[in-house]
N, C-alpha and C positions, 0 to 999 in steps of 0.2 A: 504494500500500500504506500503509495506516494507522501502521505502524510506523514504514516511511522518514519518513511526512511528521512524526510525531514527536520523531524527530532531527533532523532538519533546526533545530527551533528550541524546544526541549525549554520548557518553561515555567518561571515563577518558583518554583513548587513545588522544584522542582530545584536551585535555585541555592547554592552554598556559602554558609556562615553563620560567617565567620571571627571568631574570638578578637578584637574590637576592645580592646587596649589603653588604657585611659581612664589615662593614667599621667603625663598634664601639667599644666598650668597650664588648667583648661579651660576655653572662652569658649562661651559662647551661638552665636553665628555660626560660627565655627569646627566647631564640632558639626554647625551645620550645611551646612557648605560640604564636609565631607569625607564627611557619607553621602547629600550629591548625587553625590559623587565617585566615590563604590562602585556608585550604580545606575548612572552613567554606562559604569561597565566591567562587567555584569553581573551583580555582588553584590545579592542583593533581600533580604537580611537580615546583623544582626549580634551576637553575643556583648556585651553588656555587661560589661565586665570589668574592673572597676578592680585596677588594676596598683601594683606599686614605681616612687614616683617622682612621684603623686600628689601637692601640695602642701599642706602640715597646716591651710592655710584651710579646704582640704577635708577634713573627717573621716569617714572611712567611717561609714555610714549617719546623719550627721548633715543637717539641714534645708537647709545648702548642698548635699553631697551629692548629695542626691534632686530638685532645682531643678534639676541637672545632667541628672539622668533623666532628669526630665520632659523636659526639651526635646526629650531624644533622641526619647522616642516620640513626641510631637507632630510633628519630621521623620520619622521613619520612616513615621508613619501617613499623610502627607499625600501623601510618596513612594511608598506602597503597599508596604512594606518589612517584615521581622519582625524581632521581639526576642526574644530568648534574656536572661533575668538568670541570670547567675551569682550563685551564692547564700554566697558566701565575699567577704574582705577578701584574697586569693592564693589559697593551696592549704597542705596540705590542707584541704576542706571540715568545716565540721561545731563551731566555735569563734565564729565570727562577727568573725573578727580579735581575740580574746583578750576581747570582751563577753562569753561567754557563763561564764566564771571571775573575771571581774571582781564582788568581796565575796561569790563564792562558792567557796573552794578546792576543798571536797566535791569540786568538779567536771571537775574536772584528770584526764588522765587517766593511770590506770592501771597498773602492770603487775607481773608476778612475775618478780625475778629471785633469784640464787644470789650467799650474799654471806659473809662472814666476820665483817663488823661490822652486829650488828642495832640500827638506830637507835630511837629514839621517836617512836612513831607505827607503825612496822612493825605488820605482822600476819603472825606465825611461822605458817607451813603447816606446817611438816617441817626438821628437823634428821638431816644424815649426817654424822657424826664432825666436825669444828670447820666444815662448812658447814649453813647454814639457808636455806631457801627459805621467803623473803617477799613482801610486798605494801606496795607503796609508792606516790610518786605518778612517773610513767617521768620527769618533767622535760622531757617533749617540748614542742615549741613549734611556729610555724608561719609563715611569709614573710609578713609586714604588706604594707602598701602606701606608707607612706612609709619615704624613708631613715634608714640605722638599725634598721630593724624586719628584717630579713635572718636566714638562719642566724648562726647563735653572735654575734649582736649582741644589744647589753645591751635594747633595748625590742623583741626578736622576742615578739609575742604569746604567751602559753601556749595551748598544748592540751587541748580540753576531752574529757572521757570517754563518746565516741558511744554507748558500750556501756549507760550509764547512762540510764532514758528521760526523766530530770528535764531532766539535761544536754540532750536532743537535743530536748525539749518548750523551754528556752528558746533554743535557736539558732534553732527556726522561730519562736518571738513576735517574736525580735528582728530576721529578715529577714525571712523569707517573708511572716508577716501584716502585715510595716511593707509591703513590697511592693505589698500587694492592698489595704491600708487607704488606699493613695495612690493608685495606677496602677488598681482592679478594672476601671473601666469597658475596659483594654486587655486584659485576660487572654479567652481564649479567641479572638482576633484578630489584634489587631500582636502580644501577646506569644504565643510559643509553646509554651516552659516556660523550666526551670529547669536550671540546670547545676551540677551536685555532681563536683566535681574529686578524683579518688581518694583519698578517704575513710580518714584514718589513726589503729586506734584508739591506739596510743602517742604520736601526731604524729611529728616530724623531728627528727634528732640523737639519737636514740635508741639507746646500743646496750647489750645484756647482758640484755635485756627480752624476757618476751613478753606479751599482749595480758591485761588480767584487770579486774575491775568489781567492785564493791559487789555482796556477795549472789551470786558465782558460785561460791565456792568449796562454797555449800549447795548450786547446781544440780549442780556437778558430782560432790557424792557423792551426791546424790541417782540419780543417773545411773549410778552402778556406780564411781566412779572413786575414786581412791586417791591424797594428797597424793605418797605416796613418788613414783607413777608421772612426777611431774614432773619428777623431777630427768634420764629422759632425753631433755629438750628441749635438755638443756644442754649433756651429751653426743650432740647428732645424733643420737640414735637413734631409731627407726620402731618403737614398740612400741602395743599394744591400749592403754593408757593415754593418751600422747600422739593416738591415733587418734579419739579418745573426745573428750578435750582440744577439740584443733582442730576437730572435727564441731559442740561443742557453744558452742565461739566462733564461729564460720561463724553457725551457727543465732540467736545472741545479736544478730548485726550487723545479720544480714535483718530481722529482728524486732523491732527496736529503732529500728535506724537508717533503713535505705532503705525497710522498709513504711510508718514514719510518712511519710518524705517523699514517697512516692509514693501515698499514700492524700488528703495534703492535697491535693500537686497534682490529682489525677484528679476530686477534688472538688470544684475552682474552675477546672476545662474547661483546663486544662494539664498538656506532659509532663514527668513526669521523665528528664530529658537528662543526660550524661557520661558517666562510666565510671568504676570500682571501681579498687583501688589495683592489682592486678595483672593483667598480661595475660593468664593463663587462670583469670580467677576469674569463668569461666560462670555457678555456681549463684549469685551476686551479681546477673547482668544479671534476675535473674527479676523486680524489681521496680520496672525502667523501663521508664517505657513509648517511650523510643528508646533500646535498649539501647548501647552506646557503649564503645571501648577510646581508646587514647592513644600513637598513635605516635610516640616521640619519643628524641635522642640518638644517631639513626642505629641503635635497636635493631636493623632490619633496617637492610639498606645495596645498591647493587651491587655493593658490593667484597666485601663479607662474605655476600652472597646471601640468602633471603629464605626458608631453610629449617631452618635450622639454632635451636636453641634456645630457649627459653621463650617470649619475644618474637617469635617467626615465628609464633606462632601464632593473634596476637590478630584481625587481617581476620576469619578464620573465626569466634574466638570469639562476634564480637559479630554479624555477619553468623546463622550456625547458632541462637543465641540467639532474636534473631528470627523467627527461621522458625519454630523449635517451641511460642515464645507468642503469635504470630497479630499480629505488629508488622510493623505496614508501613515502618517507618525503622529502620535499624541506624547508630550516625555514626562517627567516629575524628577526633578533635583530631588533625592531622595537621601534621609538617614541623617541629616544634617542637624548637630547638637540632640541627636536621641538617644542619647544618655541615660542616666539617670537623672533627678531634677537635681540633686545635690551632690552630683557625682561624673561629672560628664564623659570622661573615658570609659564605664562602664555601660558599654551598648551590647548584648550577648548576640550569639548565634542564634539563638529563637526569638531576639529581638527582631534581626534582620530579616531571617525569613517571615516572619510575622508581616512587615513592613510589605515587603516584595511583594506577598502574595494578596493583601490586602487590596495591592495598587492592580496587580494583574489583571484581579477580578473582577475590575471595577473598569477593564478595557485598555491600559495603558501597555503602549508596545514600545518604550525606550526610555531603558532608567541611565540615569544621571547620578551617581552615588556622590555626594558630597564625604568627603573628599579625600583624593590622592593628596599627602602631601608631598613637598619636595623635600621639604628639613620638620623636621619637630625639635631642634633643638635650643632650649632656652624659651623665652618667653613664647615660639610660635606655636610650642605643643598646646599650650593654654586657649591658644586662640580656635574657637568654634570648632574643639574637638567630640567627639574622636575621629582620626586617620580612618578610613572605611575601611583601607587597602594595604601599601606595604607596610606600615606602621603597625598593624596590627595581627592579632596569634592565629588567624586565621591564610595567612598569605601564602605561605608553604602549600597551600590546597586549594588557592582562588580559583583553579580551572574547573573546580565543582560548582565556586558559587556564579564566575561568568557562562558557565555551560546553563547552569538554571535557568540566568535572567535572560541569554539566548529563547530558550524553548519558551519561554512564559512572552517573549518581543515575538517572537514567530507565529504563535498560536493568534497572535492577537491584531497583529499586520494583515491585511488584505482579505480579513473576513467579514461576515455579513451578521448582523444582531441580530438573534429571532428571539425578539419582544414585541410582546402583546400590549403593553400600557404605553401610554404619554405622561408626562408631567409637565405641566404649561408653567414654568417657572416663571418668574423675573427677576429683572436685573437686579443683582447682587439677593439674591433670594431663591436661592434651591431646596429650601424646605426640606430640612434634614428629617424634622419629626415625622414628615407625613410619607416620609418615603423608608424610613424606616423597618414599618414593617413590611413594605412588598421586598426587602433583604432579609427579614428574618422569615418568611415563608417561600422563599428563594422566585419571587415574581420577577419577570423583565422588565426594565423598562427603559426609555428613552426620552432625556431633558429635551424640550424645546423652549427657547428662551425668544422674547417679544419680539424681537427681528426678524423671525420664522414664521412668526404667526399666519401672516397675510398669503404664505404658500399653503396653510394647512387648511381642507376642506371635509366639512359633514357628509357625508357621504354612506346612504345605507344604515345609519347608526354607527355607524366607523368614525373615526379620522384618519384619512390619506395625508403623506407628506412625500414626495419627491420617491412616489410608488411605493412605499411603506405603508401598510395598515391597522392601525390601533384599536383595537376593539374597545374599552376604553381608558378614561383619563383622567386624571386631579387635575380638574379646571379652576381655580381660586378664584376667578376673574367671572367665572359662568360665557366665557365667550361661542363654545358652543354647546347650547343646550341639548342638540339635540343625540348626544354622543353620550353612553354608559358612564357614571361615575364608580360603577361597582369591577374597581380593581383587583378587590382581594377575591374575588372571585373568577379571576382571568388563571388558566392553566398554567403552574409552575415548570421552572426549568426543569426540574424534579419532585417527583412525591417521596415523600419520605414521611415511612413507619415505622414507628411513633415520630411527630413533627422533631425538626432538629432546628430551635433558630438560630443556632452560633452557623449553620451552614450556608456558607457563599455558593451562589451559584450564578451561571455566566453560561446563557445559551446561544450560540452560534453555528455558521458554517465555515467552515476551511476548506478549500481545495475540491468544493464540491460534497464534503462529509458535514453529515450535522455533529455536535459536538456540546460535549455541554463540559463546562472547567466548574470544578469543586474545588475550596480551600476551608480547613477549619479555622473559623476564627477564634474559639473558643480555646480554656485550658485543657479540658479532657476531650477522650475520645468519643468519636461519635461513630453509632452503629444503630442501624438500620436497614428496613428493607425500604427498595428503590423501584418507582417505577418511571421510566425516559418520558420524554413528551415526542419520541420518534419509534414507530414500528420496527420490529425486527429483533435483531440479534446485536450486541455491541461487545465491544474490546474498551479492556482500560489499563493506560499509561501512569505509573507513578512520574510525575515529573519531575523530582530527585535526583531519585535513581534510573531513572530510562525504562524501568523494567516495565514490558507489555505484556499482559492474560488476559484472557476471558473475563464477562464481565458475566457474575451468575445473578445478579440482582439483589446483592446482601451487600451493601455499603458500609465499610471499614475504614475508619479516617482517624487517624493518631492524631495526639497535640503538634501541631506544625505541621497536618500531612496535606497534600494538593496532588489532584487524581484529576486528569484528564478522560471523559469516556466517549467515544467516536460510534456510529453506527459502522453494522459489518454487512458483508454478504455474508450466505451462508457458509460458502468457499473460506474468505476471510476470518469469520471465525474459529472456522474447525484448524486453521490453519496456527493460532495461536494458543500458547500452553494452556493450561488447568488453573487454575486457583488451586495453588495448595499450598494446605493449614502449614502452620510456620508451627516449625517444630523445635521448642525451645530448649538450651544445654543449659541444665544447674548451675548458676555461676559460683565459679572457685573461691575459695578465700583468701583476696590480694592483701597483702601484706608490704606497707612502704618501706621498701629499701634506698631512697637517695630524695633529697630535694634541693632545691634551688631555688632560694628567697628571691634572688637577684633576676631572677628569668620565670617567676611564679612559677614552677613547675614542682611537680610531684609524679614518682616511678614507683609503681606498683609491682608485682609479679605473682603468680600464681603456679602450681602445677595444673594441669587436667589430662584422663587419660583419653583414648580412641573415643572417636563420635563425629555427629554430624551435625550440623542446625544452626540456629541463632544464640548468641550469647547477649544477653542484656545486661549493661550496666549502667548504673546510677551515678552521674557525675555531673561537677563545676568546674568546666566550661568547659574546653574543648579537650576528646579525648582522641587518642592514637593506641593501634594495637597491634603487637605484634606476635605472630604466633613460630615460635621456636626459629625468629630473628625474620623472618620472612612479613612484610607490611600485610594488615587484615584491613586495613579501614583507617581513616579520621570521619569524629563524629561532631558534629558543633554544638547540638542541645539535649537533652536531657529529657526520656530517656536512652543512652547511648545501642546501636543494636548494630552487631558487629556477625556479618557472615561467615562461620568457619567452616562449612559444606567446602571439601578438598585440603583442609588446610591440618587435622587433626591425624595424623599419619604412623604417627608413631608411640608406644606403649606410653612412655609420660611426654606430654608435651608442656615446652615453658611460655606461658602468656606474662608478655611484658605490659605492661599499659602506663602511657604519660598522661599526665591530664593539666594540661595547660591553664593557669586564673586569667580572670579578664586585665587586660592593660593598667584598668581603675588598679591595679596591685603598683602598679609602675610608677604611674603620673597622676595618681587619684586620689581617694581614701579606698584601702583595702577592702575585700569582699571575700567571701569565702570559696574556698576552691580544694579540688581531690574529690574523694568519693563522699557518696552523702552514707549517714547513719541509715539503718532502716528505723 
């Protein structure tokens, strides 16, 4: 089957394209010994990203600088690799690391707030009894790249006014065409685009503000609006004034900001890559061409669950985004500070997978892992850790976890949604709660946000969109009555007995096969009986481990497990193995023989005689096995399960086992690691 042998070894197209940290002392060779090092564990592309910590020999966009670049894409191309430029000095994008306000104030941005002292220079909108609402510059700034340049430090760059299109005409002279004036011959090739990091019109450290430009206060009475209607921004209130407001900033940002930058790129054969400042700001992605959110701080969590509040919603956002503007790539900066909240180096193995498959299931086909670093040494380890990649205990075996994020970008590239719901969102409102449970009864569905509207038709009791048919919808707006609001009654990806809400499901075609992707979201296991929303006979893929069987209709999902299951022919099924019961070997009693404070490691060993099956062990964090000196497995979460079928040979065999602690041992506060007590 065309499909299996896809997985099997999914292509470089697929490969994750991590946040590389450019944030050291950086050397020619060095450059290029470390993105030999990424293709050696799967990585076939990277984020150029100069970071805090960069050294002031090197000046962002200065002719060292770019000498720096070059080299990169010179290895990258030779490696067969791609480039991603990020198009900022940090984040927020759109300043050029404080060039683009340098001998031009004009250009700072923005905002109105509510004041009692009106200074010089203000521009009075409306006076209510000893308060005045003005227009000033917000004082926003933005995270430079050498130290010092930080929030509330004396040289953080200013922020320039995206809203403004002078402003945002010189942020692209000063990158993007320096960019192409050096590197053209690599655009549409090694380079693949551009990456604009959520885009802030106040910038950072900003508070009592909201968003305003040169010349808007004429659009917006042009528009119907009324200076008074502003003051309830100030007071939280939801009035036709502020509705007007916010619609006609939204309208200013697209217009301004992301259609220039994505009109350059589309013009010099590259995409506009990242994602917008917030997690449900849909009608934003309309103007990249890989639409993009930003998972990060543990917004979602396992502990906290992956359904709940603004931030649950962004997988779909940028994933649904894509579908309805004809993008074959959706991405998500991913892992970035998820941590622990008081512990940021500690990010486990089942954190990560947690992460990945969360986003998978939710339709994203190209992760972004924040971040490769270049150096962790000194203050840069502290900065927006943990390292995803070589820095960290897992890097010895990264071609398991880019082999993953492969299969999981593959599955999810160039297929078709077969959902039955709509959900008629709006802007910056994806209604987490109400969609909630069509995820925990595993319902399909598909965002359509206000821009779309006017393509979607009543139809039979339906709604059609762009040949897609919804049986029905969460219409908040009641725009069309005459379409089903009974969702929870539309046919699940799956039926599952007894119900399982911690189960994700994600019903699709690939390659002509229907398909439906499982992931647990939950702590424990989930089991049940399954029945498809497709006739027939099916096969199911652990995506892990690669491994493919029959599917007999009894669904077995471990803590962290994610099961692909595809329709068969008859032919096709008989053709792949059994399901058979895993047959588990007693585990030994390991006994620590050596440790090492300094590399958090602990060695275990054991005897065991002749046998066959699985061994299970219980351990923090990541474990390594070896059976009488020959490698059985690395495990990253717990709990660990180690295949010795072949391996058990002789009358006593010696089982060695390392079990690696998380980094937080290194550069943290301590956590515990080895095997656990029962």
């Amino acid at each position: 089957m065309e499909l299996l042998e896809a997985l099997r070894s999914p292509g470089d197209e697929f490969s994750p394209i991590p946040f590389w940290f450019l944030n050291g002392d950086l050397k020619r060779r060095e450059i290029r010994r470390q993105l030999e090092d990424f293709r050696a564990h799967g990585v076939a592309g990277v984020v150029l990203h100069p970071r805090m910590g960069l050294p002031k020999r090197i000046g962002y966009l200065s002719e060292t600088y770019f000498g720096y670049i070059r080299a990169a894409l010179v290895a990258l191309r030779e490696l067969g690799m791609r480039a991603v430029f990020y198009d900022e000095g940090m984040y927020p994008s759109g300043s050029a690391s404080g060039k683009v306000t340098e001998g031009h104030p004009e250009l700072r941005s923005l905002g109105v707030t509510l004041t009692e002292s009106v200074l010089a220079g203000d521009q009075v909108l409306a006076r209510r009894g000893d308060k005045c609402l003005v227009v000033r510059p917000s004082g926003g700034t933005i995270r430079g790249v050498h130290f010092g340049e930080d929030d509330g430090q004396a040289r953080a760059p200013a922020s320039a006014d995206i809203l403004n299109p002078e402003a945002v005409a010189r942020f692209i002279r000063l990158t993007h065409e320096e960019y192409y004036r050096r590197f053209g011959e690599y655009f549409g090739n090694t380079v693949l685009g551009f990456f604009t990091d959520e885009p802030s019109v106040l910038g950072r450290c900003v508070r009592g503000f909201f968003p305003w430009t040169r010349g808007f206060g004429d659009i917006f009475r042009a528009a119907g609006g009324r200076f008074d209607d502003l003051f309830a921004l100030f007071d939280r209130e939801e009035t036709p004034g502020t509705a007007l407001y916010r619609e006609l900033i939204t309208k200013r940002e697209n217009d301004v900001y992301y259609a220039a930058l994505s009109s350059w790129c589309e013009a010099r054969g590259v995409a506009l890559m990242g994602h917008p400042e917030r997690s449900d700001d849909m009608e934003r992605e309309r103007h990249f061409h890989i639409p993009g959110q930003d998972l990060v701080y543990r917004q979602v969590s396992p502990e906290a669950g992956d359904l709940t509040g603004r931030d649950s919603v962004q997988g779909k956002c940028s994933a649904d985004a894509a579908r309805l503007l004809g993008r074959r790539r959706n991405s998500s900066e991913c892992l970035g500070v998820c941590g622990g909240e008081d512990n940021p180096w500690s990010m486990t193995g089942a954190d990560v997978k947690w992460f990945l498959d969360y986003l998978a299931v939710r339709g994203v086909n190209l992760f972004i892992p924040h971040a490769f670093y270049y150096s962790v040494s000194g203050r840069r380890r502290d900065e927006r850790p943990p390292d995803a990649g070589p820095h960290n205990i897992w890097w010895p075996h990264y071609d398991k976890w880019s082999t993953y994020m492969r299969r999981l970008s593959f599955l999810m590239t160039d297929n078709r949604l077969c959902a039955r719901a709509a959900v008629l969102c709006r802007d910056r409102d994806l209604m987490p709660e109400a969609v909630a449970e069509l995820f925990r009864r595993q319902i399909g569905f598909q965002y359509i946000p206000p821009s779309f509207r006017d393509e979607c038709r009543a139809e039979g009791g339906a709604l059609t969109l762009r040949g897609h048919e919804y049986a029905a919808v969460i219409d908040p707006d009641g725009a069309f009555p005459g379409v089903s609001r009974e969702v929870l009654a539309l046919k699940p990806d799956i039926l599952c007995d007894p119900p399982q809400p911690d189960l994700r499901a994600m019903g699709f075609s690939r390659l002509g096969v229907r398909c439906v992707l499982l992931v647990n979201a939950g702590e424990g296991d989930i089991r049940a009986s399954a029945r498809l929303p497709f006739p027939g006979k099916a096969g199911c893929c652990d995506l892990w481990t690669g491994q493919v069987r029959r599917f007999d209709g009894q669904l077995v999902l471990p803590r962290r497990g994610s099961l692909l299951l595809f329709a068969c022919t008859g032919e096709e099924y008989d053709a792949l193995p059994e399901q058979a019961a895993e047959r588990a070997i007693p585990a030994p009693e390991f006994r620590l023989v050596s440790q090492d404070p300094a590399a958090a490691t602990k060695t275990y060993e054991a005897r065991l005689g002749r046998g066959s099956g699985v061994l299970t062990v219980r351990a923090e964090e990541m474990a390594e096995l070896e059976v009488n000196g020959v490698p059985a497995g690395a495990s990253f979460w717990s709990p660990h399960k180690f295949d010795l079928t072949g391996l058990l040979t002789r009358k006593e065999n010696v089982l060695r086992l390392t079990v690696t602690g998380s980094r937080a041992n290194l550069y943290g506060k301590p956590v515990p690691y080895g095997l656990k007590e029962e």
